[in-house]
N, C-alpha and C positions, 0 to 999 in steps of 0.2 A: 775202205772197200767201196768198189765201185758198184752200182746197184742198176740193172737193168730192167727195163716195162714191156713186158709183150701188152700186143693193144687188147686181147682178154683181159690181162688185167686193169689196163686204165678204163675198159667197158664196165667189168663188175665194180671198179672203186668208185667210180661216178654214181652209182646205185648204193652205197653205205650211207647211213645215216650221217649227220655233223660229229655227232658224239661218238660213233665207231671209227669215221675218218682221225679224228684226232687222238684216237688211241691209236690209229694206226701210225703215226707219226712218230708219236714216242715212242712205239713198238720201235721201229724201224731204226730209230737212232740208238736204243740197245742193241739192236742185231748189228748196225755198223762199228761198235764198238767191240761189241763181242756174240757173234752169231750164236754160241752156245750156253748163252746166261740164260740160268736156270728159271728166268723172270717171263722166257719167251716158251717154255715147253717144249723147244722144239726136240724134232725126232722124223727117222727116215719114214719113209712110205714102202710099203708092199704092193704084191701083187702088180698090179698092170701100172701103177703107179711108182715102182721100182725105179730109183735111180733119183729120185724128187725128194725133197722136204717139206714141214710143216712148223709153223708155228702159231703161235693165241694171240689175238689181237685183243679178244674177250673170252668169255667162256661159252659162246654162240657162234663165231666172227675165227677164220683161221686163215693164213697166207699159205700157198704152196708157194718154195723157189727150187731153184736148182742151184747148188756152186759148181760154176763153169773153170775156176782154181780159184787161187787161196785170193783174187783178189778180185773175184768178178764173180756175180751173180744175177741171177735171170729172176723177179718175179712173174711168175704164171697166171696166179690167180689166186682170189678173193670171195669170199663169204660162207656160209653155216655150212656144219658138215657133209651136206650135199653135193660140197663141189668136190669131190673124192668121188661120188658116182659118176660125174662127165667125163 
């Protein structure tokens, strides 16, 4: 799977701790093996965020992406439940 960075995202990942980055790496290499391993939590978004994903990087720390198709994906953005409010 091929894996895209909006530059929000590469702004908020620059702001993650050493020790969240590097979960997020392992995270990532679950989700490029299989985006719905139950390791990632993820699950769709509602509301105004309709049409987006999530997943746990930690249990503070979540990705939003989108699947653009079954082989391309857009990450949007990075860190604590907050970023569901922007």
């Amino acid at each position: 799977m091929k894996i895209y960075y909006s530059s929000k995202f590469l702004r908020e990942y620059k702001k993650l701790s050493p020790t969240v980055k590097l979960l997020a790496e392992v995270k990532e290499e679950i989700f490029r093996n299989n985006p719905h391993d139950p390791k990632l939590k993820a699950h769709q978004l509602t509301g105004s965020l309709k049409g987006y994903w999530a997943f746990s990087i930690d249990s503070k720390t979540r990705i939003i992406f989108e699947f653009r198709s079954k082989l391309v994906t857009w990450f949007h953005s990075t860190g604590s439940h907050d970023i569901y409010k922007r």
